[in-house]
C-alpha positions as CSV (number, residue, x, y, z in Angstrom):
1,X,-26.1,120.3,-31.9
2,X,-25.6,120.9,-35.5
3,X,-27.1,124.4,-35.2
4,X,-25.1,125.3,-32.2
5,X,-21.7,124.1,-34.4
6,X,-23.3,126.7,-37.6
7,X,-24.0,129.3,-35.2
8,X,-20.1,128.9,-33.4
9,X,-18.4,128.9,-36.6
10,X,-20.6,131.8,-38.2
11,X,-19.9,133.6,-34.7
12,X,-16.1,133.0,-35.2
13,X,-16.0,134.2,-39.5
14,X,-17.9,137.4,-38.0
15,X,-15.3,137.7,-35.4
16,X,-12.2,137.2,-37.9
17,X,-13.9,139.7,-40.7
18,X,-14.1,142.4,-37.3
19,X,-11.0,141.9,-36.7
20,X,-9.4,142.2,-40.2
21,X,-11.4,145.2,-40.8
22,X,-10.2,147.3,-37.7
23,X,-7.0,146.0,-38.9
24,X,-7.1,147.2,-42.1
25,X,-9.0,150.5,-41.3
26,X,-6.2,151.4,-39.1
27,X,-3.1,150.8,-41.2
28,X,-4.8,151.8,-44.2
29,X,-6.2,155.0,-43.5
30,X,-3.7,158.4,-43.5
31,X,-4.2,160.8,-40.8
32,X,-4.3,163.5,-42.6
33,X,-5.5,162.8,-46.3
34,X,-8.3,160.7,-48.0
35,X,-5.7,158.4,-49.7
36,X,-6.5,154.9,-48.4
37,X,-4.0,151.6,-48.9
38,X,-4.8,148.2,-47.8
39,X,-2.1,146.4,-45.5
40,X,-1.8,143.5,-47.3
41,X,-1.4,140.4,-45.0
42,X,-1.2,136.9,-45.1
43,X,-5.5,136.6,-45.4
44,X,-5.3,139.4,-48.3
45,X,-2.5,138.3,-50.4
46,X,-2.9,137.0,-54.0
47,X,-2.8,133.5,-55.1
48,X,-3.0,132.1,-51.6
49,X,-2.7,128.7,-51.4
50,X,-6.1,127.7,-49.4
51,X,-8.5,130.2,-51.6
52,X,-11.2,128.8,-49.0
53,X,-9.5,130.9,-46.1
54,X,-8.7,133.5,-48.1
55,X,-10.1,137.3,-47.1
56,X,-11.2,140.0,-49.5
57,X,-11.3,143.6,-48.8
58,X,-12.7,147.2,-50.7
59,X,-12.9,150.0,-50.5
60,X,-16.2,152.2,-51.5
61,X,-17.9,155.5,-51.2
62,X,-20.6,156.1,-49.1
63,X,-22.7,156.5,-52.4
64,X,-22.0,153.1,-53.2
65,X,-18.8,153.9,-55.9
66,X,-16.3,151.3,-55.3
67,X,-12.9,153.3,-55.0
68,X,-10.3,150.2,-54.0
69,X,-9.7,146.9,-53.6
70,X,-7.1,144.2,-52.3
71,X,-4.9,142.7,-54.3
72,X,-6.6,139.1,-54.5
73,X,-9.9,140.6,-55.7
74,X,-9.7,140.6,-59.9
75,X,-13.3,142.0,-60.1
76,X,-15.4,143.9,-58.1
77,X,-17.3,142.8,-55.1
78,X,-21.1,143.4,-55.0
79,X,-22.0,145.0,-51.6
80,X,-25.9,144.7,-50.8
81,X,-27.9,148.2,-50.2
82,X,-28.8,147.4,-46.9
83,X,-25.3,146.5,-45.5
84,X,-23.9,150.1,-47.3
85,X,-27.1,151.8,-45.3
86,X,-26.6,151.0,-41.8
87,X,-22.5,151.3,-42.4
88,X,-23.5,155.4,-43.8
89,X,-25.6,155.4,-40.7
90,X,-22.4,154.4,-38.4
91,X,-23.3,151.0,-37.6
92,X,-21.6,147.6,-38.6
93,X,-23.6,146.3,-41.4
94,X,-23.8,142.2,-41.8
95,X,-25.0,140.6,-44.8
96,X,-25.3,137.0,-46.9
97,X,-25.5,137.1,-50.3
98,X,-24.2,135.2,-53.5
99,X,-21.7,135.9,-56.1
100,X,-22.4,136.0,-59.6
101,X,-20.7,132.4,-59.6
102,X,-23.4,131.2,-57.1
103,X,-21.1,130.8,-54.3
104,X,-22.1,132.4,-50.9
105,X,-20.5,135.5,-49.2
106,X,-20.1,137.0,-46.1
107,X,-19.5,140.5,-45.9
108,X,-19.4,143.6,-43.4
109,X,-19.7,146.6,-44.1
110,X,-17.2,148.6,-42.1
111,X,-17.8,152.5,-41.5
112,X,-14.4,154.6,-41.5
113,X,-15.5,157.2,-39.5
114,X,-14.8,154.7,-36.8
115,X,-10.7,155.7,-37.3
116,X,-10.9,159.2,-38.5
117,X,-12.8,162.4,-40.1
118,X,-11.0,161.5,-43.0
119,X,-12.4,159.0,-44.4
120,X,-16.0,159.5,-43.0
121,X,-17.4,159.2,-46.4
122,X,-16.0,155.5,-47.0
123,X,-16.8,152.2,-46.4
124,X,-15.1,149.4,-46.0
125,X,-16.0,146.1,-47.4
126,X,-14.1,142.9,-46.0
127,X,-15.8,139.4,-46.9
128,X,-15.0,135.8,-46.7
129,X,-16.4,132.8,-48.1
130,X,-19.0,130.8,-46.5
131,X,-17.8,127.5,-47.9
132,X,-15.3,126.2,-45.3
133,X,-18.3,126.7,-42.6
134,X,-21.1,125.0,-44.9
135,X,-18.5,122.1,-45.4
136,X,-17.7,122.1,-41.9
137,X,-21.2,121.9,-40.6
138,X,-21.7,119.1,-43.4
139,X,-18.6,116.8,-42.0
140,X,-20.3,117.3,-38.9
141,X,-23.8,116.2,-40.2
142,X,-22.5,113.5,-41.4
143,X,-20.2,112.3,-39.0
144,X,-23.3,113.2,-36.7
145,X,-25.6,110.6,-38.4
146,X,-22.6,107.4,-38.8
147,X,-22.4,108.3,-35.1
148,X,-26.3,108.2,-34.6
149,X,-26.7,104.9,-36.9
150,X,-23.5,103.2,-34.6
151,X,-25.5,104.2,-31.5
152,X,-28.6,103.4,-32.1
153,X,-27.8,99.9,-33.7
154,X,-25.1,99.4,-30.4
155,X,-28.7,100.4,-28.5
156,X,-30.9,98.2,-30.5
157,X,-28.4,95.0,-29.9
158,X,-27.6,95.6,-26.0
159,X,-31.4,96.7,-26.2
160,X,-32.3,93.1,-28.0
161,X,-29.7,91.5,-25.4
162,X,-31.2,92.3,-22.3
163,X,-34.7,92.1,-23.5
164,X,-33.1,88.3,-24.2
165,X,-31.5,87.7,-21.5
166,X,-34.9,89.3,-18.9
167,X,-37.7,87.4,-20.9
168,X,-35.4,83.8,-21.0
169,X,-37.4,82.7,-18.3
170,X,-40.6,83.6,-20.0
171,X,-39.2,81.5,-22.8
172,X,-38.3,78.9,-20.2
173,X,-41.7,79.3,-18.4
174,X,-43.7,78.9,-21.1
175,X,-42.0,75.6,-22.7
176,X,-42.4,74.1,-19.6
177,X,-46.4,75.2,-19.2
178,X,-46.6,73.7,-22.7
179,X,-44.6,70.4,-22.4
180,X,-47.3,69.1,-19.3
181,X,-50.3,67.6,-20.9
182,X,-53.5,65.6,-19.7
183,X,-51.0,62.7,-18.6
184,X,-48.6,65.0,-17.0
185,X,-50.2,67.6,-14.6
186,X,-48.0,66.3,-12.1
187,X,-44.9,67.7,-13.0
188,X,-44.3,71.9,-12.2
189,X,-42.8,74.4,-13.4
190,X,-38.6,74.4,-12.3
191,X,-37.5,77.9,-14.6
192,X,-35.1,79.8,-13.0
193,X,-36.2,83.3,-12.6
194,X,-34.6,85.9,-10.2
195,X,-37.3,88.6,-11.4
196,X,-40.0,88.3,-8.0
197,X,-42.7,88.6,-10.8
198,X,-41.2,85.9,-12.7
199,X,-41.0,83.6,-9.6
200,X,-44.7,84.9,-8.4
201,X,-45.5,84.0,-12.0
202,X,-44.2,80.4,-11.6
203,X,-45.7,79.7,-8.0
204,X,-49.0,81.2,-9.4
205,X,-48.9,78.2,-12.5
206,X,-47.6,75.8,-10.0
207,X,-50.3,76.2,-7.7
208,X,-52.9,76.2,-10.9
209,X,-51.2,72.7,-11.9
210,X,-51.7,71.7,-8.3
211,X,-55.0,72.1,-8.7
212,X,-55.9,70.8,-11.9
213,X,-54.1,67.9,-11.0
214,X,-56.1,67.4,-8.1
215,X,-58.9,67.9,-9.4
216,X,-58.1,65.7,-12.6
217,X,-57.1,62.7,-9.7
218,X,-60.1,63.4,-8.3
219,X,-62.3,63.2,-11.6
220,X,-60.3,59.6,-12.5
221,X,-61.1,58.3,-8.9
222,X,-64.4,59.3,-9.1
223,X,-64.8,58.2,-12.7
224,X,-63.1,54.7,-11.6
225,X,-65.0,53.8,-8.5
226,X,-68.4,55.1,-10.3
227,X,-68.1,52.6,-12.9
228,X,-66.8,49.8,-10.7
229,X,-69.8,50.4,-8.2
230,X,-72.3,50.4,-11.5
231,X,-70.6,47.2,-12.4
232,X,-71.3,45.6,-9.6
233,X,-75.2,45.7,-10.2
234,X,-74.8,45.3,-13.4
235,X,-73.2,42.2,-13.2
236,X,-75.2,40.8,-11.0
237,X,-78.3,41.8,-13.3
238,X,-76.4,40.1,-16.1
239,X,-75.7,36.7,-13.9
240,X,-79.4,36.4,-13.3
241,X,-80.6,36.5,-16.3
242,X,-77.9,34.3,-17.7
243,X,-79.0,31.7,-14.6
244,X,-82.4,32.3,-15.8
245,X,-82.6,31.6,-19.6
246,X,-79.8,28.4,-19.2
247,X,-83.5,26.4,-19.0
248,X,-87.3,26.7,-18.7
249,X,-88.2,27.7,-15.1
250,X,-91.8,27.7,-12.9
251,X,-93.5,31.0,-12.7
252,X,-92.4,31.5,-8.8
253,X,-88.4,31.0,-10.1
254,X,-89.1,33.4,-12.5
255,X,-90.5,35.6,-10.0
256,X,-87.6,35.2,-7.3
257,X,-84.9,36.3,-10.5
258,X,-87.2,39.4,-11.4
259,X,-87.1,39.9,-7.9
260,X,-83.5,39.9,-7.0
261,X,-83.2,41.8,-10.7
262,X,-85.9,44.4,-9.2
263,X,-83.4,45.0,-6.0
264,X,-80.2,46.0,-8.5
265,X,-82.1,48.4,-10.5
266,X,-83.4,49.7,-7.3
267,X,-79.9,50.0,-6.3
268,X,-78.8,51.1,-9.5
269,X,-81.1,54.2,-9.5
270,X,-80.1,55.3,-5.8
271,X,-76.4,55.2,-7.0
272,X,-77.7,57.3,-10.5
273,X,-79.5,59.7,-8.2
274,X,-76.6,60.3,-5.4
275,X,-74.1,60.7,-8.0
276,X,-76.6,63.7,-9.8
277,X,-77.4,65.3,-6.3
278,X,-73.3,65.2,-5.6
279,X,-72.7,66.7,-9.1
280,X,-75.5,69.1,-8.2
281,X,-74.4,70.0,-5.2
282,X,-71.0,70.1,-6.0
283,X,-71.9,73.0,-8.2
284,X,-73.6,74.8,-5.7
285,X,-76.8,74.0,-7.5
286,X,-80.5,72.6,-5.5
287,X,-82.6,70.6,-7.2
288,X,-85.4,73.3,-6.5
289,X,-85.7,77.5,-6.1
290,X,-84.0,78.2,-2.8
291,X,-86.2,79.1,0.1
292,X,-86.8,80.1,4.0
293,X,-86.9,76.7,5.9
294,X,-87.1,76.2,9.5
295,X,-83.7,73.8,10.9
296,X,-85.9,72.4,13.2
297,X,-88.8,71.3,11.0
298,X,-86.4,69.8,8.6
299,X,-84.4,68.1,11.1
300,X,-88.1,67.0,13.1
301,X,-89.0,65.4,9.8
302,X,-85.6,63.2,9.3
303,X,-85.9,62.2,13.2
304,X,-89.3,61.0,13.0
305,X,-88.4,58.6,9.6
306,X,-85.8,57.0,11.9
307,X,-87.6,57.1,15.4
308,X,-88.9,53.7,14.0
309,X,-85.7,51.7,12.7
310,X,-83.8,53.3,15.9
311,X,-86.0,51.7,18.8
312,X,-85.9,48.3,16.7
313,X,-82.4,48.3,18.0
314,X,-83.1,49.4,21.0
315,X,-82.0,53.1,20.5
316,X,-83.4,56.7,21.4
317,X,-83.5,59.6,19.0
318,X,-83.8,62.6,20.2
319,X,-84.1,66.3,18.7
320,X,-83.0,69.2,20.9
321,X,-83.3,73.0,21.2
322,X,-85.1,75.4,19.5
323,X,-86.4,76.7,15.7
324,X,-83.9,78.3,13.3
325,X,-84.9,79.6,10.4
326,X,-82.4,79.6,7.4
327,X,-82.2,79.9,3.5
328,X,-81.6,77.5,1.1
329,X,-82.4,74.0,-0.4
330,X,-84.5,72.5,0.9
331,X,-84.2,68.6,-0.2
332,X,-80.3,69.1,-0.1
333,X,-80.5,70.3,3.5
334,X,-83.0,67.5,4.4
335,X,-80.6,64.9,2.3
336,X,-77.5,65.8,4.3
337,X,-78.9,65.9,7.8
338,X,-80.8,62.3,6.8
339,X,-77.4,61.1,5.9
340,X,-75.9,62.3,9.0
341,X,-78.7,60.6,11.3
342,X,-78.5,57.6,9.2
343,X,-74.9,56.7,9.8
344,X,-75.3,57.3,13.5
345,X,-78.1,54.9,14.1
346,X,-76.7,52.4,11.9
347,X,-73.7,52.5,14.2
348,X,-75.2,53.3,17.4
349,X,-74.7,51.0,20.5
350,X,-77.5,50.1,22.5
351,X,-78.6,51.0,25.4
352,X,-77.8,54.5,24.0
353,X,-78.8,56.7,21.3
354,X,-78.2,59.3,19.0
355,X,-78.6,63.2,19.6
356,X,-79.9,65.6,16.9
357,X,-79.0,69.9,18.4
358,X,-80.5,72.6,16.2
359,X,-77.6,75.4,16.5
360,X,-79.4,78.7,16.8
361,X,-77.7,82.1,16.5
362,X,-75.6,84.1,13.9
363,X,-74.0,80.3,12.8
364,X,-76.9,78.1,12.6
365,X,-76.5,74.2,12.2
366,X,-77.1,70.8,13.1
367,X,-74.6,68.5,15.2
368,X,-75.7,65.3,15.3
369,X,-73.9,62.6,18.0
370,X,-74.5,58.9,19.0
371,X,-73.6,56.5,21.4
372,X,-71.3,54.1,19.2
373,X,-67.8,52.6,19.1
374,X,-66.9,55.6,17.3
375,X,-64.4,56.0,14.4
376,X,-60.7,54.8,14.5
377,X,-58.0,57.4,13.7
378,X,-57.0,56.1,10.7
379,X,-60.0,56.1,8.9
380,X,-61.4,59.8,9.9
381,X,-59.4,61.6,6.9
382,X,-61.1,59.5,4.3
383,X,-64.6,60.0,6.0
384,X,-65.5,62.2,3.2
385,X,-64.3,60.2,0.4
386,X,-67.0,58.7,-2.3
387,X,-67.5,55.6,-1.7
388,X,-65.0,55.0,1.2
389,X,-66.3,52.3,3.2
390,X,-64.7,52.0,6.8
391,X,-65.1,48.3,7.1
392,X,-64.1,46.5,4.2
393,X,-66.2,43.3,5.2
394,X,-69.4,45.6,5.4
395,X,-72.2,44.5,2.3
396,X,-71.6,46.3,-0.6
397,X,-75.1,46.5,-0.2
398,X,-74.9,48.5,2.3
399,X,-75.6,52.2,0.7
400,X,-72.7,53.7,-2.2
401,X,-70.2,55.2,0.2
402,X,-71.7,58.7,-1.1
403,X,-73.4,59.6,2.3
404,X,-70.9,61.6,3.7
405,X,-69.7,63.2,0.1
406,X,-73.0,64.7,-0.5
407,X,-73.7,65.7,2.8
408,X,-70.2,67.9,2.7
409,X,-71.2,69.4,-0.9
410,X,-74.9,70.0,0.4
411,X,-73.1,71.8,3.3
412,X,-70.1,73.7,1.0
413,X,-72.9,74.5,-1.5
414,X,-74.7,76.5,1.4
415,X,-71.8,78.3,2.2
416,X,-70.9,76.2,5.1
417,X,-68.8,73.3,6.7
418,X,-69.2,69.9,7.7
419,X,-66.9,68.6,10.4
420,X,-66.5,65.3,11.8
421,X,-65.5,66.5,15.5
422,X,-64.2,63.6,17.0
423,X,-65.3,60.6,19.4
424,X,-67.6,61.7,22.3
425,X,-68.5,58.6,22.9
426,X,-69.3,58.0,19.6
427,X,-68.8,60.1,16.6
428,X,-69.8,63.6,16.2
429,X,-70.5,65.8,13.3
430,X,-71.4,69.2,13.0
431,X,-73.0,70.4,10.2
432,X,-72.5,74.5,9.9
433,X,-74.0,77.1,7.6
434,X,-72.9,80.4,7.5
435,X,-76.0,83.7,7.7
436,X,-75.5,86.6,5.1
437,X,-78.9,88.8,5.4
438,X,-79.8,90.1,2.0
439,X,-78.4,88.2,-0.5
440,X,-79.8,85.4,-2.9
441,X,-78.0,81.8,-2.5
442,X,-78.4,81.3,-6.6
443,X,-75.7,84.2,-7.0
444,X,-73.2,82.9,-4.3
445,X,-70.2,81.5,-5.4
446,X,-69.7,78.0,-4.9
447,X,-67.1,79.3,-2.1
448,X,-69.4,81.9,-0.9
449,X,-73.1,80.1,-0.5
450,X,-75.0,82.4,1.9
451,X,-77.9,81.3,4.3
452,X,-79.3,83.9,6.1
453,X,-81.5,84.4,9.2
454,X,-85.1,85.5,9.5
């Protein structure tokens, strides 16, 4: 813009110094004769009162011999060779240049052979100062940059505004994230935000805290019933041997103490061992390499431990359908289907039984069904609780209330499901594992275990 304004104002001075010099050529130059007088105007006169605006004019010969000048000029102009050569050659000849004084000039070279034969040797010299244009340009410069500085600091502040005003729910976001703690996962994120990424960013943290909170619920459950179901034994090992050292006892007193001792460390190291195949399971991890193992061998195996123990009261157990051939954990598998068959003939009716189906096809499995009272409605969405216990008067004794837990992991760990399906008479569980040819169940993800078909 600046060199736009330069080039205007220069275009203008050129256009001022043309027209005085057609001005001047005309009145000044005879018709007839060589004599030459300048028609001094208001631009030529002496002592004019803005010197800046003020014109100068000369006269000289074609060999460079100055011959006239205007009345304001007190000393001769200097005219530059190369203006005087293209005015002798009949063309307008521009030029810059400096004054003794250092100030700059700009003169043009005027041929008068333009107005008559008369004068065809002369030359006419009218020049201005370049002053008033530099110091115009310069106001503008400067007036430019105060202008500049005022918009880019009125930018930077409406800039810093609205970069406060769009991020105040980051700010607001992020105070909230930081305020919830171990103690508090239960409280969310309420920012306002009107930005869709903002409010995605919020339900995203939300859901995050959702789970973690969960999950942290879930770890202090588990934490809290694992330590009150290892109490339990522990206690009762403490009470014995309390009993037992209050006096001297017979060897066969001893021996019934040790005994009942032996029975809670038993118990004791079933609990230890279900809580580490849960945690292992949970984590989508065997206790072993996985391998190729046939459904119906594994579930063959757990039917023929509990043929025995199921026609003591007065049950059949059967196995049904065909061979199946899967991948995966073997002692995990053979752990959750024992589970499965263990709570059916422990709840079993007699006459009646329980049912073991191998599911063959592209969704392999085992469903395993029995003949009891089945389960009530309110107590089928804790089924796979730890240690939920349907009947509060049942033994404590009576296994850790992990059964069902495990059996789930085993199942999720696989890359499959286990559903309780209902009542039919009694209850009736499916357990479902999902084929993926080609792939090794160690580099699943926990939500992606793959079994896969021979």
């Amino acid at each position: 813009m600046v060199l736009s304004l330069r080039s205007l104002l220069r275009r203008q001075l050129d256009a001022t110094l043309l027209r005085i010099a057609e001005t001047e050529a005309t009145a000044g130059a005879a018709a007839t004769s060589s004599d030459f007088q300048f028609h001094e105007g208001v631009l030529l006169s002496a002592g004019a009162a803005a010197p800046e605006l003020t014109r100068y004019a000369q006269l000289w010969t074609s060999d460079g011999e100055a011959l006239v000048r205007s009345q304001n000029l007190t000393s001769e102009l200097p005219l530059p060779a190369q203006a005087l050569e293209d005015a002798r050659a009949g063309r307008l000849g521009w030029v810059t240049h400096r004054l003794g004084d250092g100030r700059r000039l700009r003169s043009l070279a005027y041929p008068l052979s333009f107005v008559g034969e008369a004068h065809g040797h002369h030359v006419l010299q009218v020049a201005a100062l370049t002053a008033p244009v530099e110091a115009t340009v310069a106001q503008f410069t400067g007036l430019m940059a105060v202008l500049a500085l005022l918009l880019i600091a009125t930018a930077y502040l409406m800039g810093w505004r609205v970069a406060e005003t769009a991020l105040l729910p980051t700010r607001e976001i992020t105070a909230q994230a930081e305020a919830v703690g171990a103690g508090s996962l239960a409280a969310r994120i309420t920012a306002h935000a009107d930005v869709a990424e903002f409010r995605r960013l919020v339900e995203v943290l939300n859901a995050m805290l959702a789970r973690l909170d969960a999950a942290f619920r879930s770890q202090q459950r588990f934490t809290a019933d694992a330590s009150h179901e290892l109490r339990g034994p522990l206690n009762v090992l403490r009470g014995e041997i309390d009993v037992a050292l209050k006096r001297p006892r017979g060897a066969e007193e001893y021996q019934e103490v040790l005994a009942r001792c032996r029975d809670e460390v038993v118990r004791l190291s079933l609990l230890a061992s279900d809580l580490l195949l849960l945690a292992r399971a949970e984590a989508g991890r065997g206790p072993e390499t996985p391998e190729n193992i046939d459904l119906h061998e594994l579930a063959a195996s757990v039917v023929d431990r509990y043929r025995a123990a199921s026609s003591a009261r007065g049950l059949t157990l059967s196995l049904e359908d065909g061979h199946q051939s899967v991948r995966g954990y073997g002692d995990l598998l053979e752990r959750a289907i024992r589970n499965l068959v263990e709570n059916a003939v422990k709840y079993a009716a007699a006459p009646g039984g329980v049912t073991v189906r191998v599911m063959t096809g592209p969704a392999p499995g085992i469903e395993v069904r029995d003949t009891g009272p089945g389960i009530p409605a309110d107590q089928a969405e804790h089924l796979f609780d730890r240690f939920y216990r349907g009947n509060p008067a049942r033994p404590r004794t009576e296994g850790s209330g992990l059964g069902l837990a495990i059996a789930r992991a085993a199942a999720e760990a696989h890359g499959g499901t286990l559903e309780y399906l209902g009542n039919d008479p009694g209850a009736v569980f499916r357990l479902s594992l999902r084929p993926a040819p080609g792939r090794d169940l160690r580099r699943a993800t926990s939500d992606e275990r793959l079994v896969t078909n021979d």
